[in-house]
N, CA, C and O atoms as a CHARMM CRD file, in Angstrom:
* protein
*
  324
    1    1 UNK  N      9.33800  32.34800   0.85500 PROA 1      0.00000
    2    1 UNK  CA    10.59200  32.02000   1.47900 PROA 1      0.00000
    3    1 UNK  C     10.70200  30.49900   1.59300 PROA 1      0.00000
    4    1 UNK  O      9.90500  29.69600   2.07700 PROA 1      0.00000
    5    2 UNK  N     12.02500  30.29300   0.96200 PROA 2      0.00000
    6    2 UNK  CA    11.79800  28.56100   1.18100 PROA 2      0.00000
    7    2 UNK  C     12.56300  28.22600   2.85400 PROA 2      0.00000
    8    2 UNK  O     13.35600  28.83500   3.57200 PROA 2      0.00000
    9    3 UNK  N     11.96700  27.19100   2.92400 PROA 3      0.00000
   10    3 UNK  CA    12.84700  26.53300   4.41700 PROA 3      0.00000
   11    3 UNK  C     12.95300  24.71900   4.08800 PROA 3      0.00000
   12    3 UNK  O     12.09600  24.00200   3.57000 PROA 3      0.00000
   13    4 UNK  N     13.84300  24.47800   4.42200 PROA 4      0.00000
   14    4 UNK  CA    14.59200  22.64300   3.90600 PROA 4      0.00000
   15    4 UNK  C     14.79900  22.28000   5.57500 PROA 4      0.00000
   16    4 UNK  O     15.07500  23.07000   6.47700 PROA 4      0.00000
   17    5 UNK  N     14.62100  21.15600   5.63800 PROA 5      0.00000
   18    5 UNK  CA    14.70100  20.37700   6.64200 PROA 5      0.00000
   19    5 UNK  C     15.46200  18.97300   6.53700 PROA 5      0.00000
   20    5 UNK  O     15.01700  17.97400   5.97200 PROA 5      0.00000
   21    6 UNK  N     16.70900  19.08900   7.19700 PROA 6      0.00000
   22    6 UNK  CA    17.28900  17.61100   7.08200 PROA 6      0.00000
   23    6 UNK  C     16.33100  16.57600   7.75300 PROA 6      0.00000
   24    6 UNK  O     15.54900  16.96000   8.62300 PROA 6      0.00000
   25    7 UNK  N     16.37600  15.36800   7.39300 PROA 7      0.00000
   26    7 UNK  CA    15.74900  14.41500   7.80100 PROA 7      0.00000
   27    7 UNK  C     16.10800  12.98400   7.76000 PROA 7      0.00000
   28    7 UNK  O     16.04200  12.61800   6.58700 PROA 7      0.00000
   29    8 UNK  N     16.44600  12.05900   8.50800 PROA 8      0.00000
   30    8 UNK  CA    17.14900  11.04100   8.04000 PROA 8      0.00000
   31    8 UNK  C     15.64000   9.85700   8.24800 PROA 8      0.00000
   32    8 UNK  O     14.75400   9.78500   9.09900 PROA 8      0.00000
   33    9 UNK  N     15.95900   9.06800   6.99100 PROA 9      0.00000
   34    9 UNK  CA    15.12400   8.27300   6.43900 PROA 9      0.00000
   35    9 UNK  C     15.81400   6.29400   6.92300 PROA 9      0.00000
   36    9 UNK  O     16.91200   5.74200   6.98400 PROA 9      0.00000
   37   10 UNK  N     14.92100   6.05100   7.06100 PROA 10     0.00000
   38   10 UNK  CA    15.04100   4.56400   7.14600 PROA 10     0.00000
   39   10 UNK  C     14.12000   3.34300   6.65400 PROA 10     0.00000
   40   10 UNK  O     12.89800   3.36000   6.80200 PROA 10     0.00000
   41   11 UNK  N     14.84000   2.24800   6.03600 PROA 11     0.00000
   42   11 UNK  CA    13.26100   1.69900   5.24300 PROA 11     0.00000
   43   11 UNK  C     13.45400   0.35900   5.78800 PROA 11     0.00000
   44   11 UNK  O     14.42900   0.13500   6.50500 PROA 11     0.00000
   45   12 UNK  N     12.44600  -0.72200   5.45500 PROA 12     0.00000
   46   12 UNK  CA    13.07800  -2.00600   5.75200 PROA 12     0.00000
   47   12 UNK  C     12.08100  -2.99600   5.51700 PROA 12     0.00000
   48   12 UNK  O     10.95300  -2.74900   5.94200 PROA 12     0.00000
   49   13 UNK  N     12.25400  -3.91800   5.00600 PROA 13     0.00000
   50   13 UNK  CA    12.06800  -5.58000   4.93800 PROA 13     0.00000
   51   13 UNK  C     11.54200  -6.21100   6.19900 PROA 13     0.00000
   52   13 UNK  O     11.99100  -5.91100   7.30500 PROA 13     0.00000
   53   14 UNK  N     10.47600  -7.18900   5.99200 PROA 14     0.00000
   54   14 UNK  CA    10.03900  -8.37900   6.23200 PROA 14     0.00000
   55   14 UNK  C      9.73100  -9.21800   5.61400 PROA 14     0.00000
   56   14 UNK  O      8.59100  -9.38800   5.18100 PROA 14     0.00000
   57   15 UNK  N     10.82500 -10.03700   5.40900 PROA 15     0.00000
   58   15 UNK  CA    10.75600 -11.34100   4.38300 PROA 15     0.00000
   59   15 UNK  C     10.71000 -12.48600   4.58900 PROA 15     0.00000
   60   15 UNK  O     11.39200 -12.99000   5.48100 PROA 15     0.00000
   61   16 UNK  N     10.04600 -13.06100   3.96300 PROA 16     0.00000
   62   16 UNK  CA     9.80600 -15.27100   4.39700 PROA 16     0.00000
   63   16 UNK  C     10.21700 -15.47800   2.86600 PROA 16     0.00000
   64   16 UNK  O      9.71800 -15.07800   1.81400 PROA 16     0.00000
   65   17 UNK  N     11.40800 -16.32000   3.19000 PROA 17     0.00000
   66   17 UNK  CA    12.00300 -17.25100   2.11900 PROA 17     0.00000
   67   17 UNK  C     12.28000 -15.96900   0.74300 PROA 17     0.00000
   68   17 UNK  O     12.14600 -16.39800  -0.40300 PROA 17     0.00000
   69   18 UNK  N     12.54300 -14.90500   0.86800 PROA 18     0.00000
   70   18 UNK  CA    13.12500 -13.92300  -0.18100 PROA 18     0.00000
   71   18 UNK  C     11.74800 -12.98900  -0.48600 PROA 18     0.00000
   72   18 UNK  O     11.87300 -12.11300  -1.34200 PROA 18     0.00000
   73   19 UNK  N     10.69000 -13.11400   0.05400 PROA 19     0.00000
   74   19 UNK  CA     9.43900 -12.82200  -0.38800 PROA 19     0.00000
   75   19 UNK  C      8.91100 -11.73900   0.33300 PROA 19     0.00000
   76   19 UNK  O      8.25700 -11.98500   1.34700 PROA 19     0.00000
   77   20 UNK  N      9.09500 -10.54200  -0.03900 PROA 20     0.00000
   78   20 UNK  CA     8.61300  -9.36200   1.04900 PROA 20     0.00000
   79   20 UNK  C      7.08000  -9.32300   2.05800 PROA 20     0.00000
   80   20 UNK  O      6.07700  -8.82900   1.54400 PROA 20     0.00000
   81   21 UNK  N      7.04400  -9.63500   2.86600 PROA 21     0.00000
   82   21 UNK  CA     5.61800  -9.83500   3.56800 PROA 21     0.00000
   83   21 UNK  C      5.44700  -8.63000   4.33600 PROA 21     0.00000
   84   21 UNK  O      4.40200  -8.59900   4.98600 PROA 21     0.00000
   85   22 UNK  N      6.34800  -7.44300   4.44400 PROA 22     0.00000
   86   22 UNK  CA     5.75900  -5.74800   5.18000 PROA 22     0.00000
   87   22 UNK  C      6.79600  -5.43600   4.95400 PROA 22     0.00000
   88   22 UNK  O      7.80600  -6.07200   4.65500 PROA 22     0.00000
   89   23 UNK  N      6.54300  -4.17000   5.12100 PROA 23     0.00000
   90   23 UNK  CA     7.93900  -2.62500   4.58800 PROA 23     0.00000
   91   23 UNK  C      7.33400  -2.00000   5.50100 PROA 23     0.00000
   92   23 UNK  O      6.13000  -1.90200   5.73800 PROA 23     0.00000
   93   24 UNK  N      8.59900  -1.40300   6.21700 PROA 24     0.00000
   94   24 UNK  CA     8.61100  -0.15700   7.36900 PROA 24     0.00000
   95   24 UNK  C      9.21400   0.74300   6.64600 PROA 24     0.00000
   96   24 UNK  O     10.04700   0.49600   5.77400 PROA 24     0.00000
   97   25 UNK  N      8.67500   2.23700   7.09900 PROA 25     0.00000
   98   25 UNK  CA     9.41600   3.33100   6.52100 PROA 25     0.00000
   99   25 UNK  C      9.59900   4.54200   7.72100 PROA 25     0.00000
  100   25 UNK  O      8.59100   5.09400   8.16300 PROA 25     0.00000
  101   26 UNK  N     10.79600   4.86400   8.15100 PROA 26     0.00000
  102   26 UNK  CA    10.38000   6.03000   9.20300 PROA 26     0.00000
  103   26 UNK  C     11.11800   7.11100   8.75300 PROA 26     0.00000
  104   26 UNK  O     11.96700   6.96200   7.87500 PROA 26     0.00000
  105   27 UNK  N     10.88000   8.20300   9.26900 PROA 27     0.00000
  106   27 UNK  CA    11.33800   9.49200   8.57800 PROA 27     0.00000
  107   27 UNK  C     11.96500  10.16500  10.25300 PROA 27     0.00000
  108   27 UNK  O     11.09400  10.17600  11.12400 PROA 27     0.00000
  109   28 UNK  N     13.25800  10.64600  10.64500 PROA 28     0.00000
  110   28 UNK  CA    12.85400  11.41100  11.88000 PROA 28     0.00000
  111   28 UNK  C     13.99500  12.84300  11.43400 PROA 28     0.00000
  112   28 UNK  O     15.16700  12.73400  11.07300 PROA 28     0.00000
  113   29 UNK  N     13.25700  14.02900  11.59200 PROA 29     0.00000
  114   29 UNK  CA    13.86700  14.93400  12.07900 PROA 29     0.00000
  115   29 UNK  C     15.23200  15.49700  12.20700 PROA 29     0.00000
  116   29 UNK  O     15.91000  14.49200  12.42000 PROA 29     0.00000
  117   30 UNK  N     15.75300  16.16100  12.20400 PROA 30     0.00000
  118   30 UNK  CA    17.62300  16.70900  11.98000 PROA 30     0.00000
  119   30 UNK  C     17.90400  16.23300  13.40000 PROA 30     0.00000
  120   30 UNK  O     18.70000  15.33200  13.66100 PROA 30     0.00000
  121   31 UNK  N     16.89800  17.18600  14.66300 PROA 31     0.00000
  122   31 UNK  CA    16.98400  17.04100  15.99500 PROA 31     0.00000
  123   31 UNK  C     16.37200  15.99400  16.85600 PROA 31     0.00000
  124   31 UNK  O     16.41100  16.03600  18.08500 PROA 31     0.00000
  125   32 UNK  N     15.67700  14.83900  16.00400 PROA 32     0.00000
  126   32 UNK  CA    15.42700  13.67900  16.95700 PROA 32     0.00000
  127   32 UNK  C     13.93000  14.04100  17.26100 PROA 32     0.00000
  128   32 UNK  O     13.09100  13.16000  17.07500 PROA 32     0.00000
  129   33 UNK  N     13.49800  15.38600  17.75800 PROA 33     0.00000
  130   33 UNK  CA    12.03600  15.18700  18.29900 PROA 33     0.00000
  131   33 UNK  C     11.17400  15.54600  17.28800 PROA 33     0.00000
  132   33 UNK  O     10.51000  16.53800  17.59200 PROA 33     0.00000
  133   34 UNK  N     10.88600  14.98800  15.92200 PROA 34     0.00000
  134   34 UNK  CA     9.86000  14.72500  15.57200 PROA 34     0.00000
  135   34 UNK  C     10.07100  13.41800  14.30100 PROA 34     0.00000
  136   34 UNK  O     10.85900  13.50200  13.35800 PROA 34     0.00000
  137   35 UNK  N      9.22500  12.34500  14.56100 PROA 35     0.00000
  138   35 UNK  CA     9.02200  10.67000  13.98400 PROA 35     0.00000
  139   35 UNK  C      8.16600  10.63800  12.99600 PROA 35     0.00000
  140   35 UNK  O      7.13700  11.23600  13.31000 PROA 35     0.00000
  141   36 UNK  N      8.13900  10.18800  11.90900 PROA 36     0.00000
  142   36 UNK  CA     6.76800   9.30300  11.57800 PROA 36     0.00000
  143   36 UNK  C      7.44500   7.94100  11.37900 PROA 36     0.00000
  144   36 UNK  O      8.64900   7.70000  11.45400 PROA 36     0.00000
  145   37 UNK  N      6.50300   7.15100  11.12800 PROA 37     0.00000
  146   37 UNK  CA     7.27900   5.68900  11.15000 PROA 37     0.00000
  147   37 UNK  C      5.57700   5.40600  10.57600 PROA 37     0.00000
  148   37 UNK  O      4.54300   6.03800  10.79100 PROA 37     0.00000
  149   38 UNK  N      5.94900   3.76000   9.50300 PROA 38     0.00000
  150   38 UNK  CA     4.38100   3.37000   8.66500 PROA 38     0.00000
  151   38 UNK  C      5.12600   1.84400   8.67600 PROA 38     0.00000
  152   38 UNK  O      6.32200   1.62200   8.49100 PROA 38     0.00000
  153   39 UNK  N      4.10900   0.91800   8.93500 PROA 39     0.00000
  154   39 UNK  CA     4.25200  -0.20600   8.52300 PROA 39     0.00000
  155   39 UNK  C      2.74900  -1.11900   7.37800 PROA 39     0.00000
  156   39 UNK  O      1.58300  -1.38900   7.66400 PROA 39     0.00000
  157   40 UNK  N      3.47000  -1.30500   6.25400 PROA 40     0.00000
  158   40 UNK  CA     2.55900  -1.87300   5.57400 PROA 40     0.00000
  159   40 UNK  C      2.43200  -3.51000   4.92000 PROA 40     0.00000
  160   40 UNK  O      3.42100  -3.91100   4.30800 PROA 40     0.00000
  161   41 UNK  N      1.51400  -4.22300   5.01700 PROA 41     0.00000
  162   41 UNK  CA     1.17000  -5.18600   4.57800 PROA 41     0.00000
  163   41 UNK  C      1.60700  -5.62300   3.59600 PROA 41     0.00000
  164   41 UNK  O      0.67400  -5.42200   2.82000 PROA 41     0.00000
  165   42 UNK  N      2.44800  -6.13900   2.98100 PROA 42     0.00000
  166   42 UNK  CA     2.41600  -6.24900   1.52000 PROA 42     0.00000
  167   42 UNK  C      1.82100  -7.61600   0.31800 PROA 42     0.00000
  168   42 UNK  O      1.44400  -7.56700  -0.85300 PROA 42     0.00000
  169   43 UNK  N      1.99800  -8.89600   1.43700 PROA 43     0.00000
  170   43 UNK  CA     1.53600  -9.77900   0.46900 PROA 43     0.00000
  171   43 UNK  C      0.68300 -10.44000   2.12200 PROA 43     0.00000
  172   43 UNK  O      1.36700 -10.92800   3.02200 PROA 43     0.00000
  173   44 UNK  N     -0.72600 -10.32300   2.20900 PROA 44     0.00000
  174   44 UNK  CA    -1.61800 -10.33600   3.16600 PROA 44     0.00000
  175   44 UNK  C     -1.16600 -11.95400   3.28200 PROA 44     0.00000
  176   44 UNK  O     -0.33600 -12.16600   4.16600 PROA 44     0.00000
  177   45 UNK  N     -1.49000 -12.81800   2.70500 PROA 45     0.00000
  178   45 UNK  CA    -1.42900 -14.21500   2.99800 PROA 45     0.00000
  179   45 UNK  C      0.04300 -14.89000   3.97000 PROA 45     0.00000
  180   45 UNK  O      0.19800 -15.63200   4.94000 PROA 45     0.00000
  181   46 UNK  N      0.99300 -14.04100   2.93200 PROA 46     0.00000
  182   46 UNK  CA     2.27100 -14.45600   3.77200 PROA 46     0.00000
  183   46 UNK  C      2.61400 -13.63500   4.88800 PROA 46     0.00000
  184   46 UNK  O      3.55700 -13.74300   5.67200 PROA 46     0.00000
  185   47 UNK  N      1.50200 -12.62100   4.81800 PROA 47     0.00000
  186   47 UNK  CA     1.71100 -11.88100   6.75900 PROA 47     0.00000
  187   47 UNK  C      0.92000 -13.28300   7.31600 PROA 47     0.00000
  188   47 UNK  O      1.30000 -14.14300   8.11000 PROA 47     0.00000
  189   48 UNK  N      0.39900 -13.22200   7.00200 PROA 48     0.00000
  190   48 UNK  CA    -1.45700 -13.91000   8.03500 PROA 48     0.00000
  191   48 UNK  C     -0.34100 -15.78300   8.29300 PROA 48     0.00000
  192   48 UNK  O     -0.87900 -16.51700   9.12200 PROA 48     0.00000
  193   49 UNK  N      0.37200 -16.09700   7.94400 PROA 49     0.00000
  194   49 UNK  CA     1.14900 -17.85800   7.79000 PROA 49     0.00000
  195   49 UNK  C      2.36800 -16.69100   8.94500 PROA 49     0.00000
  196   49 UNK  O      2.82700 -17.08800  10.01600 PROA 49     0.00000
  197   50 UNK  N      2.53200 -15.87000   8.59300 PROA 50     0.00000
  198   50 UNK  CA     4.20900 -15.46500   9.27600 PROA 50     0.00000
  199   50 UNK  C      3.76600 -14.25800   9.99900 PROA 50     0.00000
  200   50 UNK  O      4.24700 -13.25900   9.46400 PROA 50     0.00000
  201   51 UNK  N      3.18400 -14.04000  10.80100 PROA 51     0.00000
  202   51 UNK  CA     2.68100 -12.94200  11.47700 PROA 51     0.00000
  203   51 UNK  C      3.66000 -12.75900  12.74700 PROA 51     0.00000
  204   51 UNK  O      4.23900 -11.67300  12.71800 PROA 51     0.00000
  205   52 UNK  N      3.89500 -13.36000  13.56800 PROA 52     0.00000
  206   52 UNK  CA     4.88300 -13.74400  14.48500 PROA 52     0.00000
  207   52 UNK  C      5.85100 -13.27300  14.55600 PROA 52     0.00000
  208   52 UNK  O      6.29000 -12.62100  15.50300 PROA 52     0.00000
  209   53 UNK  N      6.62600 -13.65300  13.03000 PROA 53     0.00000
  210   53 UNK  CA     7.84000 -13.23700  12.53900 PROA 53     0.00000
  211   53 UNK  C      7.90600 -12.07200  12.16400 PROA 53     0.00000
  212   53 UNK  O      8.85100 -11.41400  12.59900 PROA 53     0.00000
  213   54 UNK  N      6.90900 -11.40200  11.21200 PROA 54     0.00000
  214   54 UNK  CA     6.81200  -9.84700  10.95400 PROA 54     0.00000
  215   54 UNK  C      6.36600  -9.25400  11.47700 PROA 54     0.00000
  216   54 UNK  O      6.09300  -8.14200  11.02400 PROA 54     0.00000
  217   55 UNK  N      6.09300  -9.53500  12.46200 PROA 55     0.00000
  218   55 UNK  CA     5.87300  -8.74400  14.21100 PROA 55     0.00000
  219   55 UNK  C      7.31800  -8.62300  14.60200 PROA 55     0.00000
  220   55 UNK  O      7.71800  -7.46300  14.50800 PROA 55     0.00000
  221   56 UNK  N      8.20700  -9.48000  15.01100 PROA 56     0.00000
  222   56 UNK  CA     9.28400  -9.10500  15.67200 PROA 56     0.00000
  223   56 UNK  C     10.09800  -8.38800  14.61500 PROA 56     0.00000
  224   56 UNK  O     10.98400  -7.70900  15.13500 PROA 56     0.00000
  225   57 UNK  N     10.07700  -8.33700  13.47700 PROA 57     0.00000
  226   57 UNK  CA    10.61600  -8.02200  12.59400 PROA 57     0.00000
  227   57 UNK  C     10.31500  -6.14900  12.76200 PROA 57     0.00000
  228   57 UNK  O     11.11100  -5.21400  12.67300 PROA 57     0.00000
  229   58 UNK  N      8.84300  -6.17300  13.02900 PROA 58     0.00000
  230   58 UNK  CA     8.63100  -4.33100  13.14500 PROA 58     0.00000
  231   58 UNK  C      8.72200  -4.26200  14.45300 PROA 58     0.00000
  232   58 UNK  O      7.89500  -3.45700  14.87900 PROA 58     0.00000
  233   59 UNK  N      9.43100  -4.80100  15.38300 PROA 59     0.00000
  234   59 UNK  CA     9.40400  -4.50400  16.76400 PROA 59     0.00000
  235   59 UNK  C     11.11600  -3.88800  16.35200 PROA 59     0.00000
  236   59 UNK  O     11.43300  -2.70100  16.42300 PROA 59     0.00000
  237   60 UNK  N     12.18900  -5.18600  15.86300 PROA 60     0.00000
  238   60 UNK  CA    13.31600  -4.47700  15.43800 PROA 60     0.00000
  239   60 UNK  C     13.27900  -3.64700  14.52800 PROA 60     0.00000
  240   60 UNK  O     14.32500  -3.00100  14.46500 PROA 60     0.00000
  241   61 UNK  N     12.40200  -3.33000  13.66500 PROA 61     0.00000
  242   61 UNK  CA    12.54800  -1.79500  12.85500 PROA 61     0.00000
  243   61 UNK  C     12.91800  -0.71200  14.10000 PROA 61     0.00000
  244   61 UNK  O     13.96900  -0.10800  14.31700 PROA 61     0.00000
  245   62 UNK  N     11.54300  -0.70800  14.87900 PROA 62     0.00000
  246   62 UNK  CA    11.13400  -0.08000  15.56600 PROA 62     0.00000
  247   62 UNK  C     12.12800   0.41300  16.53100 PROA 62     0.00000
  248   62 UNK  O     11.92200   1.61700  16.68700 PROA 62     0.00000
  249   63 UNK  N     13.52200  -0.15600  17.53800 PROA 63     0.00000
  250   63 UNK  CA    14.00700  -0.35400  17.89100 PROA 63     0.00000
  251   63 UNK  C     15.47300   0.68600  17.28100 PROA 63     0.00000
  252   63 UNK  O     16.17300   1.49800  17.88600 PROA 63     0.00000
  253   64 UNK  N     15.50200   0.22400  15.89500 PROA 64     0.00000
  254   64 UNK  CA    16.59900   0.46700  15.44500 PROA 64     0.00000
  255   64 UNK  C     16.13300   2.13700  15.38800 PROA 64     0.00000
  256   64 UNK  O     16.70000   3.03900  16.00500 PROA 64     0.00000
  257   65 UNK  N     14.97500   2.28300  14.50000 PROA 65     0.00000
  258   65 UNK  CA    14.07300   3.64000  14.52200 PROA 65     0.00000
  259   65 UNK  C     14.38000   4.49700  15.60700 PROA 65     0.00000
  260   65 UNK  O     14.91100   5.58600  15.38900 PROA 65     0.00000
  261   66 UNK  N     14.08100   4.09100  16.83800 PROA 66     0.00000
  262   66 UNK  CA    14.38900   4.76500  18.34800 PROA 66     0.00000
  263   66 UNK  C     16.21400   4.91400  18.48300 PROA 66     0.00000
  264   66 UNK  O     16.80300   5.95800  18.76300 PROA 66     0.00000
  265   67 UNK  N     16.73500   3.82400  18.25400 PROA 67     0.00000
  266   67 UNK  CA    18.23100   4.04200  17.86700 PROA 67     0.00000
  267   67 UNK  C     18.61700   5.43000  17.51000 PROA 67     0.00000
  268   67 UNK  O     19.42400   6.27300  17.90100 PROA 67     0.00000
  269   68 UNK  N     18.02400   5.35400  16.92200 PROA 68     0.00000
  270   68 UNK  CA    18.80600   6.53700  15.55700 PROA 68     0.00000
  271   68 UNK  C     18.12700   7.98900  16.01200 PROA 68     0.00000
  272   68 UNK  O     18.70000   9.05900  16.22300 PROA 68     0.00000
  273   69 UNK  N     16.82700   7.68800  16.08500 PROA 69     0.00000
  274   69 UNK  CA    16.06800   9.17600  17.38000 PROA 69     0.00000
  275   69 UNK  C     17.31600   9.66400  18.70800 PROA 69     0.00000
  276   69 UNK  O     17.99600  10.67800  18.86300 PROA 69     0.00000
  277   70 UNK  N     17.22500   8.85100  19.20200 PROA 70     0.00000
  278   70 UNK  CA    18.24400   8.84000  20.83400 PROA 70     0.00000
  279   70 UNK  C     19.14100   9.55200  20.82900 PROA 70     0.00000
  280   70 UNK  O     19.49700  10.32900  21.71500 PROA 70     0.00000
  281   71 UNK  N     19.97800   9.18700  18.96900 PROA 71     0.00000
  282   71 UNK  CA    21.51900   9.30900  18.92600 PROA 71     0.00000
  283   71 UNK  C     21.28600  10.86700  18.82700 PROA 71     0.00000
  284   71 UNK  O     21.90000  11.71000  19.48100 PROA 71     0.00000
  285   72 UNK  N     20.32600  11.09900  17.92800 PROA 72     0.00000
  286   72 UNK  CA    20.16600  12.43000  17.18400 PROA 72     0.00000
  287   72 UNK  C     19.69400  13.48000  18.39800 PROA 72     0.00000
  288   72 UNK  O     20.10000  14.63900  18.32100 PROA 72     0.00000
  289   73 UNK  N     18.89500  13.10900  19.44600 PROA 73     0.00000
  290   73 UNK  CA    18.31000  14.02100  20.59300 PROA 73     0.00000
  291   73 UNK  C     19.64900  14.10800  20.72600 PROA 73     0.00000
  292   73 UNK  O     20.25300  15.02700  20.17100 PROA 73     0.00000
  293   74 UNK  N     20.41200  13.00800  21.60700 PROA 74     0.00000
  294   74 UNK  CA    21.61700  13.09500  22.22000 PROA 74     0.00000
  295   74 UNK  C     22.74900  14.21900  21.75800 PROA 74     0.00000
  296   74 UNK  O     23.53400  14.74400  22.54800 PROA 74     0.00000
  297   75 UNK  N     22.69200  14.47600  20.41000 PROA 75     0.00000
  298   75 UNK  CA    23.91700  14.78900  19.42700 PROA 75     0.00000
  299   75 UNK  C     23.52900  16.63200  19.83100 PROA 75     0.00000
  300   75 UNK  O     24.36300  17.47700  20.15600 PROA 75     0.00000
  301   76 UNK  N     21.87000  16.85800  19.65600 PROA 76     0.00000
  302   76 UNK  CA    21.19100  17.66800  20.14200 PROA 76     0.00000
  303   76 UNK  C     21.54300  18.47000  21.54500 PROA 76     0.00000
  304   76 UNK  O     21.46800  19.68800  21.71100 PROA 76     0.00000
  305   77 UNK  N     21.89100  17.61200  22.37900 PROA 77     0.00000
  306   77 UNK  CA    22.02700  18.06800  23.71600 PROA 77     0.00000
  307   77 UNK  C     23.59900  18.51000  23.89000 PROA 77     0.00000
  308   77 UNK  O     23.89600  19.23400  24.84000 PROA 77     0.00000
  309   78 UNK  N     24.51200  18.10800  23.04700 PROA 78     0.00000
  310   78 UNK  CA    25.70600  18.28500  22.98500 PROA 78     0.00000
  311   78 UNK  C     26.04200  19.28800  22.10500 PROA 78     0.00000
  312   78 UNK  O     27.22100  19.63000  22.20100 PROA 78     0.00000
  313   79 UNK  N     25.48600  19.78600  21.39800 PROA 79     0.00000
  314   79 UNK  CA    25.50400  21.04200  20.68400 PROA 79     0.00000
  315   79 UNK  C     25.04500  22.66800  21.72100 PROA 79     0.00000
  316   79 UNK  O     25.71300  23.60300  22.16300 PROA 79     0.00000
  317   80 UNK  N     23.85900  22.37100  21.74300 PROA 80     0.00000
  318   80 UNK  CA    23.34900  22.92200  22.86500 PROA 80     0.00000
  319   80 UNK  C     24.13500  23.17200  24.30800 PROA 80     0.00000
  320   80 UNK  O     23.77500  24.22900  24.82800 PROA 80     0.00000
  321   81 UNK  N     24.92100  22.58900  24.91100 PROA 81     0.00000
  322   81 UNK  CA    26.03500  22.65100  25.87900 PROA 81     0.00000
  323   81 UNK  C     27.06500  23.26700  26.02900 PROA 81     0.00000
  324   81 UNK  O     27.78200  23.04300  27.00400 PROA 81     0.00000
């Protein structure tokens, strides 16, 4: 028996001067309660000079990530009602 699951996807950039230095990827759920979210390294040197920056950079992934969770619980609770 097959079963499909909507899922909305989100990807994103951390860049110095056009130059990708980490990629976020999060995946969440139709209904909001279940996340994965990955952040990866991509060019080590220009994390390790810009670390700072691609820190706040996955803090706003992160952020926007929870965004989009919230809306979807929320959308959840209004169906349900």
């Amino acid at each position: 028996m097959l079963k499909t699951d909507k899922t909305t996807s989100l990807t994103g950039l951390s860049t110095i001067d056009g130059v990708s230095a980490m990629s976020f990827n999060a995946n969440i759920d139709q209904n909001g309660s279940g996340s994965t979210f990955s952040a990866n390294v991509q060019d080590q040197d220009l994390y390790a000079k810009n670390r700072v920056e691609c820190r706040k950079d996955k803090d706003d992934f992160e952020k926007e990530m929870y965004k989009i969770q919230d809306a979807l619980i929320d959308e959840q609770k209004e169906t349900v009602e």
